[in-house]
PyMOL CGO cylinders between C-alpha atoms (Angstrom):
from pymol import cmd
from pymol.cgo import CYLINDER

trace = [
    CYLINDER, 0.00, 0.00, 0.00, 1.26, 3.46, -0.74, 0.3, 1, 1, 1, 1, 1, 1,
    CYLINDER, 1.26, 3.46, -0.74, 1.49, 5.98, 1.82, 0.3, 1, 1, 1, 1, 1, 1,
    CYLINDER, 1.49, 5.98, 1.82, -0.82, 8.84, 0.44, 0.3, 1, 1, 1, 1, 1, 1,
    CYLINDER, -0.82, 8.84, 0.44, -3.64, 5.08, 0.31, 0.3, 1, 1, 1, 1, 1, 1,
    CYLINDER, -3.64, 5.08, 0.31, -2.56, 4.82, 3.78, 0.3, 1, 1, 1, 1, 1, 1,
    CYLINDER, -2.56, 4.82, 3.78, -3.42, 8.43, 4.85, 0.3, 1, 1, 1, 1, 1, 1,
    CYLINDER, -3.42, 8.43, 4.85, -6.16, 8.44, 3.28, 0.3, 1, 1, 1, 1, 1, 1,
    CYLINDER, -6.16, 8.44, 3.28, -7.59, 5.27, 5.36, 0.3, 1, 1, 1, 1, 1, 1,
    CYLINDER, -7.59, 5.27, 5.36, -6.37, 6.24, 7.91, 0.3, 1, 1, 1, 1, 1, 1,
    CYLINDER, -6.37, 6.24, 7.91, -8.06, 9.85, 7.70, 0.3, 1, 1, 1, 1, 1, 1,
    CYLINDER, -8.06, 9.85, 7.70, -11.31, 8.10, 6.56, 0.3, 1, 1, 1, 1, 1, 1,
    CYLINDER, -11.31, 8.10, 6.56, -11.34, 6.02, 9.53, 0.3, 1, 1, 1, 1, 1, 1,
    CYLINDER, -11.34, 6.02, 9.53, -10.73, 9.17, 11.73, 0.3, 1, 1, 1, 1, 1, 1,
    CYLINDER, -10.73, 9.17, 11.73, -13.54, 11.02, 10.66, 0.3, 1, 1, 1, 1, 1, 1,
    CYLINDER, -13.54, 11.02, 10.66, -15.79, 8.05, 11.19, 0.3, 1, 1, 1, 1, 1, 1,
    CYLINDER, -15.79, 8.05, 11.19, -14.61, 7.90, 14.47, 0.3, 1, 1, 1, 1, 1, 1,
    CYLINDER, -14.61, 7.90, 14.47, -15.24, 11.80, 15.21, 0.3, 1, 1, 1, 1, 1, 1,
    CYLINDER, -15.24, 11.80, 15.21, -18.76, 11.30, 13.76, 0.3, 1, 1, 1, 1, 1, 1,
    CYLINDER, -18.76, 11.30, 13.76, -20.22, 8.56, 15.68, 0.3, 1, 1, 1, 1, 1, 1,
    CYLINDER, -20.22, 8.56, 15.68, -20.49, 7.90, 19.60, 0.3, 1, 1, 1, 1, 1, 1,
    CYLINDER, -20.49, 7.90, 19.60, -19.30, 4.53, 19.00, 0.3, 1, 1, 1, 1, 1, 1,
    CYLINDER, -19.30, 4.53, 19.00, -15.55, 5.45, 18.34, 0.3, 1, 1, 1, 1, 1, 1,
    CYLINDER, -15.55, 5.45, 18.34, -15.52, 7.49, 21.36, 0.3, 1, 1, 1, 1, 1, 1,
    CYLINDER, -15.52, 7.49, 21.36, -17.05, 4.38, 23.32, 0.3, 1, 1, 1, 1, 1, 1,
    CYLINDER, -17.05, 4.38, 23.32, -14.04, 2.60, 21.58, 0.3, 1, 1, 1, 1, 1, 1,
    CYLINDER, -14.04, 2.60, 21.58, -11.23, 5.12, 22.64, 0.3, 1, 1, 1, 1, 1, 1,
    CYLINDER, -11.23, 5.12, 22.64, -12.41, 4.60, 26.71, 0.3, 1, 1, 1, 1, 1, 1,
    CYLINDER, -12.41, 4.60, 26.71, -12.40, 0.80, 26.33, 0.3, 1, 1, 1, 1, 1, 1,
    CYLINDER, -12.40, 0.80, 26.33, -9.21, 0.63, 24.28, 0.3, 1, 1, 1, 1, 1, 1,
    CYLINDER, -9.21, 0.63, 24.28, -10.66, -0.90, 21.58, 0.3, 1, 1, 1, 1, 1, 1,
    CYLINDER, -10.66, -0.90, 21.58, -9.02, -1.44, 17.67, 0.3, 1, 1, 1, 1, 1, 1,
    CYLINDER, -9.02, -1.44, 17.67, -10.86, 0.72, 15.03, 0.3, 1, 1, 1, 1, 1, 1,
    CYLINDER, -10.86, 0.72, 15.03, -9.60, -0.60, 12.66, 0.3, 1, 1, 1, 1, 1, 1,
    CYLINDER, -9.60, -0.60, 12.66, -10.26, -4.47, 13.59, 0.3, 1, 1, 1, 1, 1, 1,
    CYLINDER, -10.26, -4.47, 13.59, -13.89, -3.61, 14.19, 0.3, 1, 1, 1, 1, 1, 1,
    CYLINDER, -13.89, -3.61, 14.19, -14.56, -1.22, 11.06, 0.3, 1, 1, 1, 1, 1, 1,
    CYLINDER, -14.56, -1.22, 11.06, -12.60, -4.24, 9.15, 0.3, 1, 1, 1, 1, 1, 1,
    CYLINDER, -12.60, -4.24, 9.15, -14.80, -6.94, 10.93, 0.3, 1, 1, 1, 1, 1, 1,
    CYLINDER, -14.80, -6.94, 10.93, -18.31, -4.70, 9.78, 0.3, 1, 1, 1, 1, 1, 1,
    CYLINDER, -18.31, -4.70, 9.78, -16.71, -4.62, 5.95, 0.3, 1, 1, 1, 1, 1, 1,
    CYLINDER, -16.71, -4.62, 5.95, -16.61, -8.12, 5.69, 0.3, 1, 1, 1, 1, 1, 1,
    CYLINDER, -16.61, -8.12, 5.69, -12.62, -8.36, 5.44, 0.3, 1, 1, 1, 1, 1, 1,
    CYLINDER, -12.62, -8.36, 5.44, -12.34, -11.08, 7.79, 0.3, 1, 1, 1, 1, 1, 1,
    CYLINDER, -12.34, -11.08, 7.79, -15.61, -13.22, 6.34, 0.3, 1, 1, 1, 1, 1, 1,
    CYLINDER, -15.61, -13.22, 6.34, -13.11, -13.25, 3.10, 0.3, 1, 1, 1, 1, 1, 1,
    CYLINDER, -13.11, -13.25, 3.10, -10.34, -13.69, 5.28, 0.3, 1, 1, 1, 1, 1, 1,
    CYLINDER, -10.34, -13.69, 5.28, -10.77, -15.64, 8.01, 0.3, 1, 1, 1, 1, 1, 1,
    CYLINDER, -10.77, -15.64, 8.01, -7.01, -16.37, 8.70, 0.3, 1, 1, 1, 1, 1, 1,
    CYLINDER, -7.01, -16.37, 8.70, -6.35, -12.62, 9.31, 0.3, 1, 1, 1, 1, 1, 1,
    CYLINDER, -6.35, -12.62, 9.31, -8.07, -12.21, 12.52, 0.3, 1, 1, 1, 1, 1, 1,
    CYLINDER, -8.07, -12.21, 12.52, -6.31, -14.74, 14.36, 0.3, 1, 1, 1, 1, 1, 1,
    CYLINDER, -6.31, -14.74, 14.36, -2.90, -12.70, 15.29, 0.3, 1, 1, 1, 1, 1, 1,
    CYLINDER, -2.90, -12.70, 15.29, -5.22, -9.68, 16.82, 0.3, 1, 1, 1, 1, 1, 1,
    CYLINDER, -5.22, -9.68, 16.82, -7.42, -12.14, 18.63, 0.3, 1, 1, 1, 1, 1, 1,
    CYLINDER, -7.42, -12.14, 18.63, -4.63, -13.15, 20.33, 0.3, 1, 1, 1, 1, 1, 1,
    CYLINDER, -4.63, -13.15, 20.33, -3.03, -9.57, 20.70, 0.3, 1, 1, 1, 1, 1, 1,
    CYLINDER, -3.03, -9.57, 20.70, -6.24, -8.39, 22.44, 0.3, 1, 1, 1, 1, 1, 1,
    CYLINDER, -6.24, -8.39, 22.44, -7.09, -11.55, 24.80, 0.3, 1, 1, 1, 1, 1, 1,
    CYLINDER, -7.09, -11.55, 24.80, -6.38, -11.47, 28.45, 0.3, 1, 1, 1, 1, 1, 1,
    CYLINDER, -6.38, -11.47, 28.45, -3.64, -13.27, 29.54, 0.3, 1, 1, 1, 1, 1, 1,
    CYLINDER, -3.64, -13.27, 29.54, -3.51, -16.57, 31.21, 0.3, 1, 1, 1, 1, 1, 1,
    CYLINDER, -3.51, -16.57, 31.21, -1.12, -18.54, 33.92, 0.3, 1, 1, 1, 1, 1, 1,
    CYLINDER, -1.12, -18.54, 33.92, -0.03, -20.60, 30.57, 0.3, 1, 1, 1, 1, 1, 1,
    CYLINDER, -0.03, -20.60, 30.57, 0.19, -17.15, 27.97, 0.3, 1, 1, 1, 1, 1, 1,
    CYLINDER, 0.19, -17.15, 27.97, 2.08, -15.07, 30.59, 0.3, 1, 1, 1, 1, 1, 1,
    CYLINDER, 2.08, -15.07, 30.59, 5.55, -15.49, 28.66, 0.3, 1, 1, 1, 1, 1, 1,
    CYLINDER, 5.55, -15.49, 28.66, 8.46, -16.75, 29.94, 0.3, 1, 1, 1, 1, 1, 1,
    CYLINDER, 8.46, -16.75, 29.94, 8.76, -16.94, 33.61, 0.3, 1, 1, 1, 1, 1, 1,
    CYLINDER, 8.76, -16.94, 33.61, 12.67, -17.63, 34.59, 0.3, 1, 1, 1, 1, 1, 1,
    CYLINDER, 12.67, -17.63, 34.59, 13.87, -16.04, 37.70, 0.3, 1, 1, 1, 1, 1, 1,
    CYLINDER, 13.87, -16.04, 37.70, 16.59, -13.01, 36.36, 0.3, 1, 1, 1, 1, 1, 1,
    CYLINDER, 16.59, -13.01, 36.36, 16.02, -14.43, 32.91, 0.3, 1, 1, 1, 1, 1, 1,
    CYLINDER, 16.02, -14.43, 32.91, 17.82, -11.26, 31.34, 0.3, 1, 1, 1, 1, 1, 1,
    CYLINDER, 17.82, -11.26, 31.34, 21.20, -12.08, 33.25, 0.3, 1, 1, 1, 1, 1, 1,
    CYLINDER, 21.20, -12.08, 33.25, 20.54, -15.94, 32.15, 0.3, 1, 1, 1, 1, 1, 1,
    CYLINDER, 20.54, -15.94, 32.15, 20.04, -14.54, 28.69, 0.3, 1, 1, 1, 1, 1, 1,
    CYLINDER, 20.04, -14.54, 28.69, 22.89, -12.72, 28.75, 0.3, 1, 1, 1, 1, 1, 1,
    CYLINDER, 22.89, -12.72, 28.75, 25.05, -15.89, 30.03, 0.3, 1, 1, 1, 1, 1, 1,
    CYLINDER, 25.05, -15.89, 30.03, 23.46, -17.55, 27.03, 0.3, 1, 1, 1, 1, 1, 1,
    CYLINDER, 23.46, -17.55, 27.03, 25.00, -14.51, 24.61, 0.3, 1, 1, 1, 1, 1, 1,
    CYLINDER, 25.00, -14.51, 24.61, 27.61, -14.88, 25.81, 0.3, 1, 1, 1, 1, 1, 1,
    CYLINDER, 27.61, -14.88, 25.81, 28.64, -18.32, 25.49, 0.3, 1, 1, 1, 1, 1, 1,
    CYLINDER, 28.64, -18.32, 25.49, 27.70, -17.85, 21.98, 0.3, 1, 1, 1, 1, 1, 1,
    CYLINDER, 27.70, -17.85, 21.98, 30.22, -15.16, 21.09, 0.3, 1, 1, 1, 1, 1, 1,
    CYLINDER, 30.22, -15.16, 21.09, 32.49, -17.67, 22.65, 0.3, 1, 1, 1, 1, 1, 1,
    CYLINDER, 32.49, -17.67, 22.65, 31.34, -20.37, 20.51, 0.3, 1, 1, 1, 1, 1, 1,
    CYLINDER, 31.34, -20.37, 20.51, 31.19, -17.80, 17.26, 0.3, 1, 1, 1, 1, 1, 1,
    CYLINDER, 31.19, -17.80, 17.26, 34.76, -16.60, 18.04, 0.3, 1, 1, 1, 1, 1, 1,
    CYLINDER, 34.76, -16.60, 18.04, 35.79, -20.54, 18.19, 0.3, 1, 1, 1, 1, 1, 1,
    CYLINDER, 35.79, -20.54, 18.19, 36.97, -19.87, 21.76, 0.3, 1, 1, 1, 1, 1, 1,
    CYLINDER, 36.97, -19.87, 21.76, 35.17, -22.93, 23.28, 0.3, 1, 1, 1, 1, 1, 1,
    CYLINDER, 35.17, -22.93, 23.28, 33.48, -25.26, 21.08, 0.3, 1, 1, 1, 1, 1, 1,
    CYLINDER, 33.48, -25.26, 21.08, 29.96, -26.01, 21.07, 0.3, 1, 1, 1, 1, 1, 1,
    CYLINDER, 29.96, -26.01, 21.07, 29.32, -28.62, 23.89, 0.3, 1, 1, 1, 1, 1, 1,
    CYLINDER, 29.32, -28.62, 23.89, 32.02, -26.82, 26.29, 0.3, 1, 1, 1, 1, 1, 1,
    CYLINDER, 32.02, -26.82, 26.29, 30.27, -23.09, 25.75, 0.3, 1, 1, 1, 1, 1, 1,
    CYLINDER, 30.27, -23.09, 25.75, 26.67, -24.87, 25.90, 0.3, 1, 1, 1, 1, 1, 1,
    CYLINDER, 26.67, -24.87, 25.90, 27.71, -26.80, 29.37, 0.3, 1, 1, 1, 1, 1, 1,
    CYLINDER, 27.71, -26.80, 29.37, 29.14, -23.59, 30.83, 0.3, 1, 1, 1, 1, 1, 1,
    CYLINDER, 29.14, -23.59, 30.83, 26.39, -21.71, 30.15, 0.3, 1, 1, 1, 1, 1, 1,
    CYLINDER, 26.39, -21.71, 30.15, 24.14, -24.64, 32.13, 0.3, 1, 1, 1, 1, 1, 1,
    CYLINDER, 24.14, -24.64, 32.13, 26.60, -24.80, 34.57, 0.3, 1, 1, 1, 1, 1, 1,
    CYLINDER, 26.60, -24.80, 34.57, 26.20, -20.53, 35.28, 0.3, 1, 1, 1, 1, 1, 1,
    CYLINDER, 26.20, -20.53, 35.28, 22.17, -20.37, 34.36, 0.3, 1, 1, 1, 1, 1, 1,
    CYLINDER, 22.17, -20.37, 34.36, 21.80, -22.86, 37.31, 0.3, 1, 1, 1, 1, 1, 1,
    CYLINDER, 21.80, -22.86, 37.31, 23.96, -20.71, 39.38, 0.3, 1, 1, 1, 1, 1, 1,
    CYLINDER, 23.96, -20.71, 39.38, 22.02, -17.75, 38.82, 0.3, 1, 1, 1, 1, 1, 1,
    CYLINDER, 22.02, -17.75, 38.82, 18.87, -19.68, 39.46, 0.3, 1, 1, 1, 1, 1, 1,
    CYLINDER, 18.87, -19.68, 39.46, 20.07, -20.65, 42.99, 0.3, 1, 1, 1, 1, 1, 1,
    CYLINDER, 20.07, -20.65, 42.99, 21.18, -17.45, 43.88, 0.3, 1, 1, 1, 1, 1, 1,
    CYLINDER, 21.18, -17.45, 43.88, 17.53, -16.06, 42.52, 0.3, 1, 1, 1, 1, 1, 1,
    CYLINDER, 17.53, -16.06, 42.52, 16.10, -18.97, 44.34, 0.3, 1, 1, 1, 1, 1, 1,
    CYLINDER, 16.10, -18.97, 44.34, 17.85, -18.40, 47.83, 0.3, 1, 1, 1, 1, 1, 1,
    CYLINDER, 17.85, -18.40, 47.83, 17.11, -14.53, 47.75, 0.3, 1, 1, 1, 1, 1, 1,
    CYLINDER, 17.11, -14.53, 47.75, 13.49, -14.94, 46.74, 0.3, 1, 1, 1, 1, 1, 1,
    CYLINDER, 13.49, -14.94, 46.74, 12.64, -17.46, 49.52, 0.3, 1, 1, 1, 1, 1, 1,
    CYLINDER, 12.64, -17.46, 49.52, 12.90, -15.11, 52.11, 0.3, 1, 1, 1, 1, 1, 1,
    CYLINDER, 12.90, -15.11, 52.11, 10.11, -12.72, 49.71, 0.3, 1, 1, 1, 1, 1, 1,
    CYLINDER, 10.11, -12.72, 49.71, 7.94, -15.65, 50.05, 0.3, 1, 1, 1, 1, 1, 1,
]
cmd.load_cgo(trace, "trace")
């Protein structure tokens, strides 16, 4: 799509929202213009694959959709990058860089382990 197409959707769908009470219901809610003036064309009766990814943006979260839950999983991932470089700059090879970074991922989980207990 070009951009002056784009603008002018996007200035179409802006007017439509200044018109009608709905859109301002929308704005307070938080709810996708575009996904429901798309859903009222028809676009996802044609296309019913589309939908899917915003269903799944907009649904509230459960225990098992929460992401990744790792105790200081940035300082694990950063273990992880850098056993990597290690492994990229053939300073360790594969195994020895991937057992490492076990070996220090655990570590951090204890130490994440031991100072959370006393949160608990």
């Amino acid at each position: 799509m070009n951009a002056s197409r784009a603008k002018r959707g996007s200035q179409s769908a802006q007017a439509t929202c200044r018109t009608t009470t709905t859109c301002q219901e929308r704005r307070k809610t938080r709810s996708p213009a575009a996904r429901d003036l798309a859903r009222k064309a028809g676009y996802y009766r044609s296309h019913p694959g589309q939908e899917i990814a915003l269903r799944q943006l907009v649904a509230a979260p459960t225990r098992d959709s929460r992401g990744i839950r790792l105790g200081d999983y940035r300082w694990i991932r950063a273990i992880l990058d850098e056993e990597l470089e290690a492994v990229w700059s053939q300073a360790r090879t594969p195994k020895d860089a991937l057992d490492r970074a076990v070996e220090r991922g655990n570590e951090m989980l204890q130490r994440f382990e031991s100072s959370n207990r006393a949160a608990r």
